[in-house]
C-alpha positions in Angstrom: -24.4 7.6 8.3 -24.9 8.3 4.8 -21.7 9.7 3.2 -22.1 12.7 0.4 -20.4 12.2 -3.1 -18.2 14.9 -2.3 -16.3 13.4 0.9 -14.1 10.8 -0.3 -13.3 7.7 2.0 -11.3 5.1 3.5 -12.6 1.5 3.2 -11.0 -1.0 5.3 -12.2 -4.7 5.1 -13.3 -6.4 8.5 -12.1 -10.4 9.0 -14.2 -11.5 11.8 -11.7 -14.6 12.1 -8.7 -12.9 12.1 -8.7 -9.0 12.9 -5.5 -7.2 12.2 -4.4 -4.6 14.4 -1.6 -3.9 12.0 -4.3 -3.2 9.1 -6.6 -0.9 11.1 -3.5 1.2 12.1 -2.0 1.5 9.0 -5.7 2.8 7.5 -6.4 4.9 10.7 -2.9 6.7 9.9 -3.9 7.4 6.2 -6.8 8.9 7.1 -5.6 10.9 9.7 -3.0 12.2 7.6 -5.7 12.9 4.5 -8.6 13.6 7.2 -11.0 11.2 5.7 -13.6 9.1 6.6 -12.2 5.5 7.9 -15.3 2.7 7.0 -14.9 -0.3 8.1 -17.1 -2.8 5.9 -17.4 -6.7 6.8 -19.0 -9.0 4.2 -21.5 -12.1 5.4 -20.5 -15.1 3.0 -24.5 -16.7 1.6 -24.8 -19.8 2.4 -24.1 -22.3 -0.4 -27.8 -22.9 -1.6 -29.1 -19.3 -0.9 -31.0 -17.7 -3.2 -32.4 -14.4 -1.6 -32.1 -13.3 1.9 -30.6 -15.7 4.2 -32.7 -15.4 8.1 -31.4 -19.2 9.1 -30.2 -19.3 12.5 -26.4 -19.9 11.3 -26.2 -16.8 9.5 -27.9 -14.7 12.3 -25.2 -15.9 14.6 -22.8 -14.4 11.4 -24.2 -11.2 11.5 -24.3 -10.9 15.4 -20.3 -12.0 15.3 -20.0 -9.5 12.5 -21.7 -7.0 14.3 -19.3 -7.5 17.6 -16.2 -7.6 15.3 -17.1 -4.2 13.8 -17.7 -2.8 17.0 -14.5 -4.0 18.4 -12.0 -2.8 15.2 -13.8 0.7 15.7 -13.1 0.9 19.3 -9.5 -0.1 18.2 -9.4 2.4 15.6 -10.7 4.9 17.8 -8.2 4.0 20.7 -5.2 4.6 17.9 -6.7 7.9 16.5 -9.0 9.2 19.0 -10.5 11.8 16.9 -10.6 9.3 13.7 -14.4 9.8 12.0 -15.4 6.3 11.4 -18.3 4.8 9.9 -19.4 0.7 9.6 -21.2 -1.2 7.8 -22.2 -4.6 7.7 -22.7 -6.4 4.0 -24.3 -9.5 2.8 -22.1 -11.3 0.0 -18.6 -12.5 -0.6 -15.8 -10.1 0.9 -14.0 -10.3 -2.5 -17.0 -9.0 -4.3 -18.5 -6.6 -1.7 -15.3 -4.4 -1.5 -14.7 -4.4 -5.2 -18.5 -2.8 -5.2 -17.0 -0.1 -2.4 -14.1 1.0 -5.1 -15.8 3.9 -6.5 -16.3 7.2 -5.8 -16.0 8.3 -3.0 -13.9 5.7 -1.7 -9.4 7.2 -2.0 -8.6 3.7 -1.6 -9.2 0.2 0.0 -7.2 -1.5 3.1 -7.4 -5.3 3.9 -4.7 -7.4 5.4 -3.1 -10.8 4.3 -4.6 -14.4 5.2 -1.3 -15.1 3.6 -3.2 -18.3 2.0 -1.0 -20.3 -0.5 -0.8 -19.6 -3.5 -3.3 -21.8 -4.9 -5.7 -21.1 -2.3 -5.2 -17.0 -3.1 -6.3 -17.7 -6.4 -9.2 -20.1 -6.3 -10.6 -20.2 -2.5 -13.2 -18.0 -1.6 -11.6 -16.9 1.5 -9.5 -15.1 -1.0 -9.7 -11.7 -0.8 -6.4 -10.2 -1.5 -5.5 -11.5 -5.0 -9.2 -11.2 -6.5 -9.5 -7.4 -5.1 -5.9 -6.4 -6.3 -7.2 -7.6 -9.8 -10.4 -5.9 -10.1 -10.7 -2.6 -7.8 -11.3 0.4 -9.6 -9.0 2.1 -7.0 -6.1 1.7 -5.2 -5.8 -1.3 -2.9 -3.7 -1.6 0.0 -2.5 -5.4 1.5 -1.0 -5.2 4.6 0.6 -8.2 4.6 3.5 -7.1 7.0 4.2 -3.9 8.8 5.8 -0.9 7.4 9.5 0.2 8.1 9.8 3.1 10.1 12.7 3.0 11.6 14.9 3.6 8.8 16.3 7.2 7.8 15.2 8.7 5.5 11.8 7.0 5.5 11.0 5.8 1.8 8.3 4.5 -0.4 9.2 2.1 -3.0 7.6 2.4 -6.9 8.1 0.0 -9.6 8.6 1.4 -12.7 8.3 -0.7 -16.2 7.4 2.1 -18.8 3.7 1.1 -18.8 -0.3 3.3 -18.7 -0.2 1.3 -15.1 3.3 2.1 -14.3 2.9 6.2 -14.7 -0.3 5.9 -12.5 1.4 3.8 -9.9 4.7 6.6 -10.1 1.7 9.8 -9.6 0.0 7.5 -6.7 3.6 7.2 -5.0 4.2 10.9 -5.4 1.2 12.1 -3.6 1.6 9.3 -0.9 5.4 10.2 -0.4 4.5 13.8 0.0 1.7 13.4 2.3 3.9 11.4 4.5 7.2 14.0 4.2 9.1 10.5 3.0 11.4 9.9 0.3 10.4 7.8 -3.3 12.7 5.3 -4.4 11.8 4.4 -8.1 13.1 1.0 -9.1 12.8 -0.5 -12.5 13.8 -4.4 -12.9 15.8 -6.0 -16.3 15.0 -9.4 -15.8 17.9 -11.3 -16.7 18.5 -12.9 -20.3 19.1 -16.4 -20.2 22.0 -16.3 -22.2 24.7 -13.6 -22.4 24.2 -11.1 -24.5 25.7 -8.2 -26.5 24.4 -4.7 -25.9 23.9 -4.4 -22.6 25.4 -1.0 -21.5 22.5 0.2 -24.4 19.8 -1.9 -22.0 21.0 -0.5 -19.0 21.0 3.4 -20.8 17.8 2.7 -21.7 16.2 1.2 -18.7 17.7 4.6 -16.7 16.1 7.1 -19.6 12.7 5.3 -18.9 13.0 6.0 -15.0 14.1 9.1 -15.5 11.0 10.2 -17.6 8.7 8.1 -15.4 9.8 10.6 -12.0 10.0 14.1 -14.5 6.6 13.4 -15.9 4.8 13.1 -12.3 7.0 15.1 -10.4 5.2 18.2 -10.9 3.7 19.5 -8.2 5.5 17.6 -5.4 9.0 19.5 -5.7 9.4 18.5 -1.8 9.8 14.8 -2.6 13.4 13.4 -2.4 13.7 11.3 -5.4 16.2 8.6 -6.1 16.2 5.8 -8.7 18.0 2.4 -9.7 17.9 -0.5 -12.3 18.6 -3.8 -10.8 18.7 -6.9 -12.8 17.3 -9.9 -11.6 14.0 -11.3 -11.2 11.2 -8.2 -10.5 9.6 -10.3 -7.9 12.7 -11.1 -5.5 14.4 -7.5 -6.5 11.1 -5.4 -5.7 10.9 -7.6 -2.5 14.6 -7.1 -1.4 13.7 -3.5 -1.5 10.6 -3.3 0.5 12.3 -4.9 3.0 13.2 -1.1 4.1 10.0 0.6 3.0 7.0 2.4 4.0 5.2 0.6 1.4 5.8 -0.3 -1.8 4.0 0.4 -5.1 3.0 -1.3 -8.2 0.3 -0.5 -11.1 -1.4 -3.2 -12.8 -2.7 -3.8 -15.8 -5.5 -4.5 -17.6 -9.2 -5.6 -15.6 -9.0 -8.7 -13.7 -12.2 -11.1 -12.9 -13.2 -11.6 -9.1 -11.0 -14.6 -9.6 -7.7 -12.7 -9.7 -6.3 -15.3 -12.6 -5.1 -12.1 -14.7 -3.6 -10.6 -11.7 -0.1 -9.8 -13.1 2.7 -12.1 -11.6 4.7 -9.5 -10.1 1.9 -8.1 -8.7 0.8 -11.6 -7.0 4.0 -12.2 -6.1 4.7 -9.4 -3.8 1.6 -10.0 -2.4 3.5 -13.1 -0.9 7.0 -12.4 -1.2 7.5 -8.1 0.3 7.9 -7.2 3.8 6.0 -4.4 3.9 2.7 -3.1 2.9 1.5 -3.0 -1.4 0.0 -0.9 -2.8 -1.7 -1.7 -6.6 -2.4 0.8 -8.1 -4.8 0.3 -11.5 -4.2 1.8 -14.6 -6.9 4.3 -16.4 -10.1 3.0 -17.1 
């Protein structure tokens, strides 16, 4: 089915070797709650010496497996959200690259789960999808790396604020998200810690808050319905923005700059909540 420019879309990407029920719920829920189009897209690696179209017998049997495992994760998706519109589509290339070609219009964003690879191996094997998509997608991408918390009340979304282009688009992504869902945003800005005391830091701390502040009153329009809260925590932004996901919808996080399909100028704290939160991130990229 051949989608028009004017319906935007939910991509989710398909791992034949290890299909994530947790993933194709959390993207079946999204789109039910922005009534968009869920496509699921699995990517056929080439074989190392191919050149044009691969028709040997071992990458056949790929796209026959790849075919089955589409079929299967939309019967899933379909047995979650029963009216769901969904749409596949099966790809020749790497994973990483083919979804990074997906992150244009019309696609709202892109879904994948963890392999939860080390952190080498999330950097330079090409089984790596997570690290090299979070870098380069010109749109939101979503890891769902572990499930979201729903249990908790009031049911928030966590935002990490640092003052930066990346920062104010990850605060306006939140906002949207947080209203769509009727859940609170927690905005959370980090001051790493000196490493040696200092004087002046009631005027760090003053400062840090004034930059949250502005960061919530500058997207806030609009989404007057969202309960806002906000804190500055010092410590490490890693370990603090994980402690607080470990009660969160999701949490939230720009990044900066363009990285290459390697993911090597994925920012740190970005690539280290993909390892370190307990709950789904979303990176959010700055303006083009």
């Amino acid at each position: 089915m051949t989608i028009s420019s004017t319906d935007q879309q939910i991509v989710v990407g398909i791992d034949p070797g290890d299909p994530s029920v947790p993933t194709l719920a959390w993207a079946a829920d999204e789109a039910d709650r922005r009534d968009l189009t869920l496509r699921l897209v699995l990517a056929i690696p080439p074989g190392h010496d191919t050149q044009h179209v691969d028709s040997t017998p071992h990458h056949l049997s790929l796209q026959a497996r790849g075919r089955d495992a589409l079929t299967a994760a939309a019967e899933t998706v379909l047995r979650l959200t029963p009216h769901a519109h969904v749409v596949t589509e099966l790809a020749d290339g790497q994973p990483a690259v083919v979804l990074c070609r997906r992150a244009t219009d019309p696609t709202r964003m892109i879904v994948i789960g963890s392999r939860r690879l080390g952190h080498a191996a999330e950097f330079l094997s090409t089984r790596s999808v997570a690290a090299p998509l979070s870098a380069q997608a010109h749109c939101p991408v979503v890891v769902v790396r572990a499930p979201e918390h729903t249990a908790e009340w009031p049911a928030q979304l966590i935002v990490g604020v640092d003052g930066s282009a990346s920062s104010h688009e990850a605060v306006k992504f939140a906002f949207e998200e947080a209203e769509v869902r009727g859940a609170a945003l927690h905005a959370v800005s980090v001051w790493p810690r000196p490493p040696v005391a200092f004087r002046g830091g009631e005027a760090g701390l003053e400062e840090r808050t004034r930059l949250l502040t502005e960061a919530i009153a500058a997207c806030s329009a609009g989404h007057l319905g969202v309960r806002t809260t906000q804190e500055v925590r010092r410590g490490h932004p890693v370990e603090e923005l994980a402690r607080a996901s470990s009660t969160a919808l999701a949490v939230v996080v720009g990044r900066r700059g363009h990285g290459g399909y390697t993911g090597m100028r994925l920012g740190s704290v970005v690539h280290g909540l993909l390892h370190r939160a307990e709950c789904p991130v979303i990176t959010v990229p700055g303006e083009a």
